[in-house]
Structures are given as C-alpha cells and as structure tokens.
C-alpha positions in Angstrom: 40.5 -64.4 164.9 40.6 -65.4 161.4 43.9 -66.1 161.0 44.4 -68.3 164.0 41.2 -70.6 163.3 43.4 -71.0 159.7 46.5 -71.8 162.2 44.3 -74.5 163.8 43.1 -76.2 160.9 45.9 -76.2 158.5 47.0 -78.9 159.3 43.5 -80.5 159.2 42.5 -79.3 155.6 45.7 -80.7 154.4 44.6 -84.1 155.5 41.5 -83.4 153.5 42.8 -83.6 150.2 44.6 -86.6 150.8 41.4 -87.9 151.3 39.5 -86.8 148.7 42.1 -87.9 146.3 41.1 -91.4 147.1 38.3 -92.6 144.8 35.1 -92.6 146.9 31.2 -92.5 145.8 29.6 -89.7 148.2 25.9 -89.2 148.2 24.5 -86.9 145.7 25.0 -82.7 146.7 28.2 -83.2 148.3 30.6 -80.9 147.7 33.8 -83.1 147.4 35.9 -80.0 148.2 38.2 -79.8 151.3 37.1 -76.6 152.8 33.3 -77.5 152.6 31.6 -79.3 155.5 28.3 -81.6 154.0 25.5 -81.8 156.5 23.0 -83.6 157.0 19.8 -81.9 158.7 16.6 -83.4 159.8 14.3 -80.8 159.4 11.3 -81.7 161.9 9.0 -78.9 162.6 11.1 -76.4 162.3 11.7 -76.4 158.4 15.4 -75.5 156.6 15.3 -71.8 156.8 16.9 -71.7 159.9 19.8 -73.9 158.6 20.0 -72.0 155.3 20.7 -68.8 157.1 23.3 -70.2 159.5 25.0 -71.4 155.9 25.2 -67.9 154.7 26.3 -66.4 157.9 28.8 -69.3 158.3 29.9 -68.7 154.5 30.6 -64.9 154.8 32.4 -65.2 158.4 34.8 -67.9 156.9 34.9 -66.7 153.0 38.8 -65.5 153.3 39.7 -68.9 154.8 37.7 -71.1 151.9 35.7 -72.8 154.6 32.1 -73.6 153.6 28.8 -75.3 154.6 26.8 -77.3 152.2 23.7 -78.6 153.1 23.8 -81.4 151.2 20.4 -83.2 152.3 17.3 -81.4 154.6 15.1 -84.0 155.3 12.2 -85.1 157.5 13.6 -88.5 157.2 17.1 -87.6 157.9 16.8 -88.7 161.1 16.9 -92.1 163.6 18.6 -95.3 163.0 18.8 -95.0 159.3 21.3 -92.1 159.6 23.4 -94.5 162.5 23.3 -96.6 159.3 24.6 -94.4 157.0 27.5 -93.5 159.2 28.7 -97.1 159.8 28.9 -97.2 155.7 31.5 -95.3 155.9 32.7 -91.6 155.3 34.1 -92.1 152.1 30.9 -93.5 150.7 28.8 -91.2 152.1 30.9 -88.1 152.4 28.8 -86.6 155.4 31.3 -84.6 157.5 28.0 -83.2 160.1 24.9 -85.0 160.9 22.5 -82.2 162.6 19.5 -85.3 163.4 17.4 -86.5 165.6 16.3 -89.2 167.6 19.8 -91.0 168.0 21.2 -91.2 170.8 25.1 -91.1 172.1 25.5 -94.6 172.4 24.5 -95.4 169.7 27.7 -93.9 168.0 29.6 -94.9 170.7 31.7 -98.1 171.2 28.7 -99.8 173.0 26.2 -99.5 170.0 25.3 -101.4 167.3 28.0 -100.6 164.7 30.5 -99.3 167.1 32.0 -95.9 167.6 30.8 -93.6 164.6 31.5 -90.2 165.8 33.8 -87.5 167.8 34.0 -86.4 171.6 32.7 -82.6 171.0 33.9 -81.8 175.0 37.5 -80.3 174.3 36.4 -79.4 170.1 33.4 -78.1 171.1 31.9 -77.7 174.3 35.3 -75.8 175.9 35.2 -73.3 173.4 33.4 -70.0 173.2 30.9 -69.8 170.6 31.4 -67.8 167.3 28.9 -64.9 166.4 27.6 -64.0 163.0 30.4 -61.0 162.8 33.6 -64.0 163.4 33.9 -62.7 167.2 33.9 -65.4 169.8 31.8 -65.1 173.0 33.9 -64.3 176.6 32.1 -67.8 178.0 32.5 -71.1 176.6 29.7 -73.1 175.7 29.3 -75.6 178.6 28.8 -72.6 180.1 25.8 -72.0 178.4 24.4 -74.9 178.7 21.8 -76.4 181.7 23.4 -79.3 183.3 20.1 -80.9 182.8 21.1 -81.5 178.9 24.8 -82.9 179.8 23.5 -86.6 180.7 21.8 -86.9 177.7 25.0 -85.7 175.3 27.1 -88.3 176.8 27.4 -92.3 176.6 28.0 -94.6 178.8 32.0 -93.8 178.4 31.8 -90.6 179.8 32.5 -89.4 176.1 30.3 -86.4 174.8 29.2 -86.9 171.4 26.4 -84.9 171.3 25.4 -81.6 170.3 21.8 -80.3 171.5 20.6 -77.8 169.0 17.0 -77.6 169.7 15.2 -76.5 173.2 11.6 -77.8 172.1 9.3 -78.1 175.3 6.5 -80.3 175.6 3.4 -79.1 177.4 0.2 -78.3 176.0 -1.7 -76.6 173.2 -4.7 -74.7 174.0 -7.5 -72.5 172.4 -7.6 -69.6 174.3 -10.3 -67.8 171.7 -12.7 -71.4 172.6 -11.9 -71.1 176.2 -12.7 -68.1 176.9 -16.4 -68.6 175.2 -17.0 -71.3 178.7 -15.9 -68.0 180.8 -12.3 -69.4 181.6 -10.0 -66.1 180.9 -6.5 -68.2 182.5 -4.8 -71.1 181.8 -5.1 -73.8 184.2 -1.8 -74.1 186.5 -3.0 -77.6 188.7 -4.2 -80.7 187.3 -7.9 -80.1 189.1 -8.0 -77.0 187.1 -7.9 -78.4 184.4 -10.1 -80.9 184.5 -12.3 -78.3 185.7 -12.2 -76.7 182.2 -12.6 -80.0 180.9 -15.5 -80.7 182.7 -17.2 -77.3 181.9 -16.4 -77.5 178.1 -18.0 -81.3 178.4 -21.0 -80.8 180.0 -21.9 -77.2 179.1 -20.7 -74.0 180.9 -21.7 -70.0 180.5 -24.5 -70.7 178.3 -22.6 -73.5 175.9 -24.4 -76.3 175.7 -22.0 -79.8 176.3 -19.7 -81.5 174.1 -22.2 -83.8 172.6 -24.4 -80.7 171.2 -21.4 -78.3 170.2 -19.1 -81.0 169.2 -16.5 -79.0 170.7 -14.6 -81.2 172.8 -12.2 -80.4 175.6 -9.1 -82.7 174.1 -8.1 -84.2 171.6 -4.3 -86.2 170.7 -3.1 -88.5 168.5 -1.8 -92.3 168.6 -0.7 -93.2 165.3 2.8 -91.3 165.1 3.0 -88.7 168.0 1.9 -90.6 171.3 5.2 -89.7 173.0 3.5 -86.0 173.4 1.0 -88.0 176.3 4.0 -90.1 177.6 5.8 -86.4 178.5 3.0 -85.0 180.1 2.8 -88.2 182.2 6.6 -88.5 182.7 6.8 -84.6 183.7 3.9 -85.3 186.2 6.3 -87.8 187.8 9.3 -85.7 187.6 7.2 -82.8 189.4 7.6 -85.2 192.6 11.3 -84.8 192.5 13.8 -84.6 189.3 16.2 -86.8 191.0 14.3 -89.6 191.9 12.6 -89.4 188.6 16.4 -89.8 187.0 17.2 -92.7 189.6 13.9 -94.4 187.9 15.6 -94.2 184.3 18.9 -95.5 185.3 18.4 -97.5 188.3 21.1 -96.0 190.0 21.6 -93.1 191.6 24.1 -90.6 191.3 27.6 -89.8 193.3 27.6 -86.2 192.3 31.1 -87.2 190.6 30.4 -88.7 187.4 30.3 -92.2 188.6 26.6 -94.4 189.5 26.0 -96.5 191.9 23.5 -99.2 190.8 20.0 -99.8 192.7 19.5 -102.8 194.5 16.6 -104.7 193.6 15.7 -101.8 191.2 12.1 -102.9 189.9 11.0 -101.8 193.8 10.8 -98.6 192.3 7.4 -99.3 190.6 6.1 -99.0 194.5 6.7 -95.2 194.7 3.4 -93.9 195.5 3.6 -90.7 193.0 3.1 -93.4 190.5 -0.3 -93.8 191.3 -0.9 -90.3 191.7 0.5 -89.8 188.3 -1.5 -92.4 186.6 -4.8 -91.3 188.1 -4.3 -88.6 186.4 -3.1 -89.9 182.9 -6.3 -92.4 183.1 -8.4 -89.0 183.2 -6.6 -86.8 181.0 -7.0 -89.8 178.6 -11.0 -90.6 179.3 -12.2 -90.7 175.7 -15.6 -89.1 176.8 -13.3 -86.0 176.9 -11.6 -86.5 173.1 -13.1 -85.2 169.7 -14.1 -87.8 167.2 -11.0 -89.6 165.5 -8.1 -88.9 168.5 -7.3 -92.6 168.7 -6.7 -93.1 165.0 -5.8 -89.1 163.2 -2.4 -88.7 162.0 -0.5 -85.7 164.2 -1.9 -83.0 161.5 -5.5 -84.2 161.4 -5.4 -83.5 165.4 -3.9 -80.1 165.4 -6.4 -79.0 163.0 -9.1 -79.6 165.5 -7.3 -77.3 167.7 -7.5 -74.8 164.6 -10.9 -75.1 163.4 -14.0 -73.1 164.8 -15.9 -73.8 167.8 -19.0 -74.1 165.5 -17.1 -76.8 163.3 -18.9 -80.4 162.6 -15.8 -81.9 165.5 -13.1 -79.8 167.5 -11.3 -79.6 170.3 -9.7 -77.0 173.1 -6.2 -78.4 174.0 -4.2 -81.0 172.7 -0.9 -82.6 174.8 1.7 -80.9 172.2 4.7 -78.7 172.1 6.1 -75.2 171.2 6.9 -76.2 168.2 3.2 -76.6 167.2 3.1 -73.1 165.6 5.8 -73.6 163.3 3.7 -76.9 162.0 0.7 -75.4 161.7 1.3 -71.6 160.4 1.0 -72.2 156.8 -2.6 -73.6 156.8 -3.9 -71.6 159.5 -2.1 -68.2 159.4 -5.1 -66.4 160.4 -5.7 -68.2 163.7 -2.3 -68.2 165.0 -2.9 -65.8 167.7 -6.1 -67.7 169.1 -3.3 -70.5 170.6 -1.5 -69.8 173.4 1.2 -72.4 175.0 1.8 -73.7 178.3 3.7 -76.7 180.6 1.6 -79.5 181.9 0.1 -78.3 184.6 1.1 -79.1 188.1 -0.5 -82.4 189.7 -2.8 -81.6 192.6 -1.8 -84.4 194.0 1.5 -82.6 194.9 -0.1 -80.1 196.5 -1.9 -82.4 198.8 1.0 -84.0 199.8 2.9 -81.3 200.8 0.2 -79.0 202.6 -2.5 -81.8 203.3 -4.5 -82.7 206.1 -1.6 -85.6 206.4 0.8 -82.9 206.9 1.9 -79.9 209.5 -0.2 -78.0 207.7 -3.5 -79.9 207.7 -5.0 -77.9 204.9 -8.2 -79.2 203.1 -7.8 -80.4 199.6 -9.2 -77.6 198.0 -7.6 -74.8 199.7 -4.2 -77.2 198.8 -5.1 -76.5 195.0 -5.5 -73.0 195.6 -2.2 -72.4 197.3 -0.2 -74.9 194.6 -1.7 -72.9 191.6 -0.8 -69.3 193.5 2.8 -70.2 193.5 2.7 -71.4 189.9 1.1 -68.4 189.5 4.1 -66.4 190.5 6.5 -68.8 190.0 5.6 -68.1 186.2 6.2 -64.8 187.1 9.6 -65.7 187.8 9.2 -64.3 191.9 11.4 -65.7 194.3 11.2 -67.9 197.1 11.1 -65.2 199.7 8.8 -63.2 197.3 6.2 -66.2 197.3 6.2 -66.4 200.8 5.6 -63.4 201.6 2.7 -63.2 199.0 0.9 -66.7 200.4 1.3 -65.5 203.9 -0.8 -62.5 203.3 -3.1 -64.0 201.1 -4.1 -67.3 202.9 -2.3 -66.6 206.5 0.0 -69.9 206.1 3.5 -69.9 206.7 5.3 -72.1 204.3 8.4 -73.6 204.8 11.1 -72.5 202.3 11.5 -76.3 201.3 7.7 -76.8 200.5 8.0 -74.3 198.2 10.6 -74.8 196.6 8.7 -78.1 195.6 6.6 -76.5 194.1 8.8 -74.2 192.0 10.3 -76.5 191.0 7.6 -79.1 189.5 6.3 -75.9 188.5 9.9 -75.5 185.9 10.0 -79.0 185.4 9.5 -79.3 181.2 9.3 -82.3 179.2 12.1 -81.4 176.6 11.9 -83.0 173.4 15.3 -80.8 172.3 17.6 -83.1 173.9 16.2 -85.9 171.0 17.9 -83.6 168.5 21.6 -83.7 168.8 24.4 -83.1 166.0 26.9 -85.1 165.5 30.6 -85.3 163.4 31.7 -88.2 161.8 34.6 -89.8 163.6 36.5 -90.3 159.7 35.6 -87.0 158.6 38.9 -85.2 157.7 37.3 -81.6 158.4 36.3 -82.0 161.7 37.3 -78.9 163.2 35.7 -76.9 160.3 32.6 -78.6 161.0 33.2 -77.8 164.9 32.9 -74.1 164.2 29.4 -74.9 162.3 28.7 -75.8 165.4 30.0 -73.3 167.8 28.1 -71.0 166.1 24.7 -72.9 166.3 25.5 -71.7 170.1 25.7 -68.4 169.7 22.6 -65.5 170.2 22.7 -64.8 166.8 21.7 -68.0 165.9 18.8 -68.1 168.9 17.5 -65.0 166.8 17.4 -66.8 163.8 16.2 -70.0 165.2 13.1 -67.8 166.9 12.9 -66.1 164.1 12.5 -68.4 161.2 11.8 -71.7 163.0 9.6 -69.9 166.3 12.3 -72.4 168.4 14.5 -71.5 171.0 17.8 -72.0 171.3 19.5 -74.1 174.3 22.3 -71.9 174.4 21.0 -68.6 174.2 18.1 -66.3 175.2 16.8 -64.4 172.4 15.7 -60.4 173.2 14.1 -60.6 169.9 10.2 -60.9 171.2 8.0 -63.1 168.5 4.5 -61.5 167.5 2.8 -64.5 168.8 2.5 -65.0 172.3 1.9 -68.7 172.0 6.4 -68.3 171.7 6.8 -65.6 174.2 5.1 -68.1 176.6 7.4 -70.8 175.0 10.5 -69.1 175.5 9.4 -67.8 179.3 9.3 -71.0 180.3 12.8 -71.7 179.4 14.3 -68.6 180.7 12.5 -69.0 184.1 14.7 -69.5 186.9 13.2 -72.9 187.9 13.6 -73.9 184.5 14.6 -78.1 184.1 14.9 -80.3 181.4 13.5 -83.9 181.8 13.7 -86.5 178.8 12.6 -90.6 179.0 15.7 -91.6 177.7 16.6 -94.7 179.9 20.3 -94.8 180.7 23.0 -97.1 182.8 22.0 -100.4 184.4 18.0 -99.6 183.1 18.9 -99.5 179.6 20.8 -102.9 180.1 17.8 -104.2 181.9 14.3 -103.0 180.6 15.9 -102.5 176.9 14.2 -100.4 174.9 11.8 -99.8 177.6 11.6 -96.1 178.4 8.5 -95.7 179.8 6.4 -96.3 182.9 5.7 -99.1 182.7 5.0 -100.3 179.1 7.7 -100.7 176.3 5.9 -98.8 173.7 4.7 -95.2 173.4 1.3 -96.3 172.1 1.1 -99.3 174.0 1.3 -97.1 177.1 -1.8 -95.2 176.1 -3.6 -97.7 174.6 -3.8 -99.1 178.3 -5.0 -96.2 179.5 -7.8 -95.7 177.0 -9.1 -98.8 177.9 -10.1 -98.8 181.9 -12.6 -101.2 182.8 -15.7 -99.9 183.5 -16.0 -101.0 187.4 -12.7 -99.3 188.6 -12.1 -95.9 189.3 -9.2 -93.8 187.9 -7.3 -94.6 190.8 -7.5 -98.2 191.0 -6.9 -98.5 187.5 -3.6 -97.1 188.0 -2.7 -99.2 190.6 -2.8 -102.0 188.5 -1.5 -100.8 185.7 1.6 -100.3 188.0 1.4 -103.3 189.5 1.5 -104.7 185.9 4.4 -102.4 185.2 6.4 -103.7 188.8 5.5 -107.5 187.4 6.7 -107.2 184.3 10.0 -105.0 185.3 10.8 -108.1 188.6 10.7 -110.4 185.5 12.8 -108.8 183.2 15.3 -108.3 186.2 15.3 -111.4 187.1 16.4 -112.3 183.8 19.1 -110.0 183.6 20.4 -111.2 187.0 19.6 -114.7 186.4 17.8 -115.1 189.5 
C-alpha cells in the first residue's frame, strides 16, 4: 500500500520543493519541509489530544515515505472568518497546507465568496477513496459511503464542488441533571415537549416534598445569551424540522429539491412564514424561554458560568436542572467537575406535542384526546430510542392503547423523533487550493474517517465520529446516550445554514425569523404580559413573514 501512495505523490512532493525554494515568510511552527503537512486545528470543546494522536498514528503509518503532520497552531481562535482571511494571504505566506476549522462555510472558499476560491474539491481526492486505518490498511468502502447524505449539502457550494470535510458529529439537544431530577420523583427523561414542561413545572412550583424554585433556588433551566445562543436556536429549528426535514430544507433555501442535484426556486418564497408548524414551534420556544423558569444570571452568564449551574448542588445559593446544550458538554466541563460527571445524562430535544396532536388529534381519523396524543407520541419515542421498527411499534401501540396506526403516522414520528440539531457539520477541514502537498494532506484526512480514529475521537475528545461507529463504550452514559442517538436508524442531521436563492435573499439571515442568534431570543424573553404563548408567536412570525416580503421585494425589485 505503501509503495503505491509514494507512486501517487511523487510527482506531487517534487513540486513541493520547488516551492519551498522560493523565499516565503510562513507562520511560526511550520515545518518548511516537503513531506510535512502544517495544520491548522480549531480546538473547540474537544481539546488537541485527539489531533495529537492522529499525528502520531499518521507519523508511524507514513514514516518509510517521509510524510508528516505538524500541528503547527491548535487554537480556540483558529476558526471563522479570520482563518478565510488567512488563506486569501496566500500559501506562501502562511504555509498552511490543512485547515481542520470551524464555522466557515464552502462558499466561502469557493469562487462565490468574499476572496474567491481558496481551497480544493475533496470529492475524487477524498471522498471516493476508502479511508486509511492506523495499521496503513485501507477500508473495502469509500468514504462517501460512510457518510449520511444529510452532511453532503452542507460540504458543497453553490458550484456543486465539495470542499468540505466534516470531522465532527456534535449533536445538539439538552443537558440535564438526572441526580436533581430524580429528587422531584421524575426517574425518565422527558420524550414530548408537554413532558417536559411538566418537569419544569414540578421543579418550579415544588414537587415530592421540594419546596418551589423560589425557596430551593433550584431552577428548572437555565442558558446562556452572550456567546452560545445558537444552542436555543437548534432546539427551536429541530422542533420545526420534526414536522418534516424536507420542508424544513425548502425553508433554508427557498427552493425545493429535484432529487438530481439541481433546485428549483420557490415562488414568492417569504409565504413560507405561513406554515402553521411555525406557530406551533414558537409556542413552544416562548415557554421554554419564560424567564420565571431560568436560574439567576441566564440572560447575561458567559457559556461556562451556565453549565456550572447544571454542575453545582441542588442545595447551592442558584442552580438549575437542564440547560439547551450538546454532547460535547462533558468534554467542557470534566476538568472542573470530574466528580459529578455521572450525575448528567444527554438527550435530543424532545418531540413537540404539537406533532402528536396533529397527527392522531381529534382533527384527525383518529380523533384522539390531546392527552392520550402525548402518551402515544412519547411511546414511540420510547421505542424508537430503542431503535424498534416500524412494524415492531405498531404492534406494541396496538396492544397497549388498541389504535391502529398507519405506517406513515409513524413514521412521522420516528422520524422527528431522529431528527438532531448537528452542530458537526459547522466543523469542516479544508486544503489549501496552492498547497503543493495536497494529496499528503488528503491521506490526513482519509484517516480522520476511519474507526480508529472514532476511537480516539470518543476516547480523548467524548465526540463521535461522522464516519464511524465506535464499539469502544465510554464510562459515562451521558456519551453512550450521545453516540445512540447517532447510530439510531432514524438518525438525521439538520443544520441553519441558509443556502441557494435564501442566502442570496435574507443574507446572513439563518434563522426563523430574526437575523441574529441573540436577537432571536431576546424576542422571545420579552412577551408582553397580555398575550399568551401562542399569540405571541403568531406575531413574532408575522414579524418574521413582514420583514422576509420586504427583503424579497428588494431582491426582486418589486
């Protein structure tokens, strides 16, 4: 295997001193050597372990052929616009082969951003090649085989060119204190929306011989606005995606899909704002973001000052129960609070109940009453998180509840039920368009999709892999949940990235409806008084369907 990756690359590495013969100025720790590959790594919650193990994998698998990895930077700052920045200087002043970042996205380094195209097509280099395993084998599957179809939109700009590598499968969802919990008699997560708020309204008020929120200062939320208010935004975006992935997609371009690569544009577009899951979703989101429900300080803490009061003691001066976060909350949180890691447990947003009515409701065939509509939506979450089939469920709700469901209704529900919010797909890798080693760094890369490297992504960075399933089980069960959810059969991958005609439209406006993360929830923390959740969020909608006709207008100079 060796000996024909050197066949493939000779002609490559040859290039490479050529190059480096020419007087450049690289950043500071790069290896100005033609068999070593300088990366760039944004380290976000999951440290640099994981990377420096990879190096010294990569390293011995490639030591007779010379080729190398050098970290040259691992950064929380190596990420975003800055790095876009730092490509357009140029690769001879920089001397960054790899860039394994965040929060950049393919067209941005493709001929419709900013500075241009910056990087490679990884589709034929990367993606239609098998992955390499820590002993130099290659896998019998290539790697777009691996990969959920979900990701593939998001790795690709508008040009159809694929110049992203997904490297991280972080899921959004939610935090919760299961030791706290349990204390107000609650011994399961909640799978609906209305349980939930349940839980919230037991830990509030009092429950099993608690006293309320205002006497224990145990609270059931608590978030944060000032640099993490995207985690709400995903639990309100994955609410709307439970009514139907596709639609939700058709929202973020504007156009719906062919099925063959091409998009047809949505007439009139902005109509969507008067989908009535909408208000469903924000009826929710204005009571999941009632401050009467949130400890002391959620509007203005800083992300670690929130996930502490998830940490501390129920008999602490101000704490809370769950927190709108993601799997990668342990690895943030382990040094600090080592001893309480096993007290958190991990799991999606729950399902809307709203769904449920809507599919079994007195409005329907079925004419069930709300509540028995909860219980049958949270008994197929139940075993959909057990990973039963459709058959299987049927079955199972027939006996229990004497309904016969149609195969269609519950597949609904599965899948809102594997709907995630995935945060991975922000984190891509990408290769410099000018770097002359770009095959070498290509086999940096096929590797990150291997299962060794899931093992030592679970291992040292409690992350998951989107290319592999690890077998190794982690001692916490807050990432057994985490990696479940993943490997469920009615796994899907959502993201807010805006795409096609939207992004030309609405900008940088990703979300429903507001252009900012924070400005989003700052609207929902401040209801009037006189309206109820529900006609709250039909104006903030209809604010969202005002402001998106304008906008349209404009664009189409109506």
């Amino acid at each position: 295997m060796k000996k024909i990756i050197s066949m493939i690359l000779a002609t490559t590495v040859s290039l490479g001193c050529l190059v480096f013969s020419a007087s450049c100025k690289p950043q500071s720790n790069v290896v100005k050597e033609p068999k070593t590959v300088n990366i760039k790594l944004y380290k976000a919650g999951f440290d640099e372990v994981f990377a420096r193990e990879l190096q010294d994998k990569f390293n011995a698998v490639f030591a007779e052929e010379g080729y190398k990895m050098n970290i040259s930077s691992a950064e929380h700052g190596n990420s975003g616009v800055k790095m876009v920045e730092e490509m357009y200087m140029g690769y001879e002043d920089q001397g960054i082969d790899l860039y394994i970042t965040g929060a950049i996205m393919p067209n941005q380094v493709s001929p419709v951003g900013e500075f241009g195209e910056l990087c490679i097509d990884l589709r034929e280099i990367v993606f239609n090649q098998p992955a390499i395993n820590y002993d130099g084998t290659f896998t019998a599957d290539k790697i777009s085989d691996r990969l959920s179809e979900d990701f593939v939109p998001y790795l690709c700009a508008d040009n159809g060119k694929m110049y992203g590598f997904t490297w991280a499968q972080t899921s959004a969802g939610m935090v919760v204190n299961t030791k706290k919990l349990a204390s107000y008699g609650f011994t399961e997560l909640p799978r609906t929306t209305d349980e939930m708020f349940e839980m919230f309204d037991a830990i509030y008020n009092g429950a099993n011989g608690i006293a309320g929120s205002e006497t224990t200062k145990t609270y059931p939320l608590t978030y944060t606005l000032v640099d993490a208010a995207t985690y709400q935004n995903g639990a309100f975006l994955t609410w709307y995606a439970q009514y139907g992935v596709e639609n939700y997609n058709n929202f973020l371009r504007f156009q719906t899909d062919n099925g063959d690569g091409t998009w047809t544009n949505i007439e009139n577009a902005y109509t969507m704002f008067d989908d009535p899951a909408l208000v469903d979703v924000f009826t929710a989101s204005y009571q999941i973001m009632d401050e009467k429900y949130a400890a002391a300080g959620s509007t203005t803490h800083k992300l670690n000052q929130a996930q502490a009061l998830i940490m501390k003691e129920a008999n602490s001066q101000n704490n809370a129960v769950f927190m709108l976060n993601g799997d990668w909350f342990l690895n943030e949180v382990k040094a600090e609070y080592s001893n309480q890691l096993h007290d958190i447990e991990f799991m999606n947003v729950p399902v809307i109940s709203a769904l449920g009515i809507k599919l079994f409701g007195e409005g329907t065939a079925y004419g069930l009453s709300d509540e028995t509509c909860d219980s049958i939506l949270s008994a197929i979450c139940k075993m959909v998180d057990e990973n039963k089939t459709i058959a299987e469920i049927k079955a199972q709700i027939k006996a229990d509840f004497d309904v016969e469901l149609a195969d269609a209704d519950i597949q609904a529900v599965a899948s809102a039920r594997g709907t995630c919010f995935s945060r991975g797909i922000e984190h891509l890798a990408f290769i410099h368009k000018d770097s002359p080693k770009k095959d070498i760094a290509a086999l940096v890369l096929r590797m990150m999709a291997s299962k060794d490297f899931a093992d030592t992504f679970m291992r040292t960075a409690n992350g998951s892999s989107p290319y592999s399933n690890t077998t190794e089980p982690s001692p916490y069960k807050f990432i057994n949940q985490a990696q479940a959810l993943v490997t469920n059969r009615y796994f899907r991958a959502i993201n807010s990235r805006v795409q096609g005609l939207r992004f030309s439209v609405m900008a940088t406006d990703a979300y429903i409806p507001h252009i900012s993360d924070t400005a989003l929830a700052g609207e929902l923390l401040h209801k009037p008084s006189t309206l109820t959740y529900r006609q709250a969020a039909a104006e903030l909608i209809l604010k969202g369907r005002q402001e998106a006709q304008a906008k349209w207008n404009r664009y189409f100079n109506k």
